[in-house]
N, C-alpha and C positions, 0 to 999 in steps of 0.2 A: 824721403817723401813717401814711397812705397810703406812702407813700416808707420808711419800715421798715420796713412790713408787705414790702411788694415785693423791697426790698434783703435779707431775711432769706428771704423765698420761694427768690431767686437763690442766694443764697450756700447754703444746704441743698443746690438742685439742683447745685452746683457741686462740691460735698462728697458727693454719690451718685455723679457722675461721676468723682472721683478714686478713691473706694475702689471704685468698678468697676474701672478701671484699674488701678489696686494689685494688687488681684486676678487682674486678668489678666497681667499682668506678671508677676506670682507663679506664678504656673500653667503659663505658656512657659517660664521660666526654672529652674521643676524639669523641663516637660517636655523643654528640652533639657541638661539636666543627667543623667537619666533615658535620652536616645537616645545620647549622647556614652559613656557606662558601657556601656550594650549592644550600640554598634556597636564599640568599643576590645576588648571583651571577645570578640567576634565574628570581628575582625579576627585579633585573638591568636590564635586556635582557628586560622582557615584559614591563618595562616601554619606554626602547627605541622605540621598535616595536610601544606603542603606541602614544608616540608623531609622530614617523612617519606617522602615520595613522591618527591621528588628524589635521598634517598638510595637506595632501594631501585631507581629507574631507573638512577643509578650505576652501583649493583652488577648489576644486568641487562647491562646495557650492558660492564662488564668481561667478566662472567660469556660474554658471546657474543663477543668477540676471545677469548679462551680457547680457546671449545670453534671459532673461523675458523680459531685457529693450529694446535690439534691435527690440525684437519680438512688443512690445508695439511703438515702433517707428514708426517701419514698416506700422505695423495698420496704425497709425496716417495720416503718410503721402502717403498712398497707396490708404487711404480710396477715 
């Protein structure tokens, strides 16, 4: 009797310590399901941001060889 009693004590605590774990398992596993969605999401945006900003430093960047050549024109034919 003693010896079942005890064998079903253990096995109970053995059965709280799984479904604790379950539990936590559960819980990391949305929480990284959860940081993976918001940093992917995240990521997305600053890449956007920075193609945008790469193009419009392009166009900068053209936009002043443009106004280097005119300026070297100018010289030229002012001289």
């Amino acid at each position: 009797m003693v010896g079942k009693k005890m064998l079903k004590k253990t096995w109970d605590n053995i059965e709280i310590i799984l479904i604790t774990l379950s539990m936590l398992l559960a819980m990391f596993t949305a929480g990284l399901i959860l940081g993976v969605y918001v940093s992917s999401n995240t990521i997305e945006e600053l890449s956007n941001d920075n193609i945008v900003k790469e193009r419009t430093i392009q166009q900068q960047k053209e936009r002043i060889r443009e106004l280097q050549k005119f300026k070297q024109l100018k010289e030229i034919y002012n001289a």
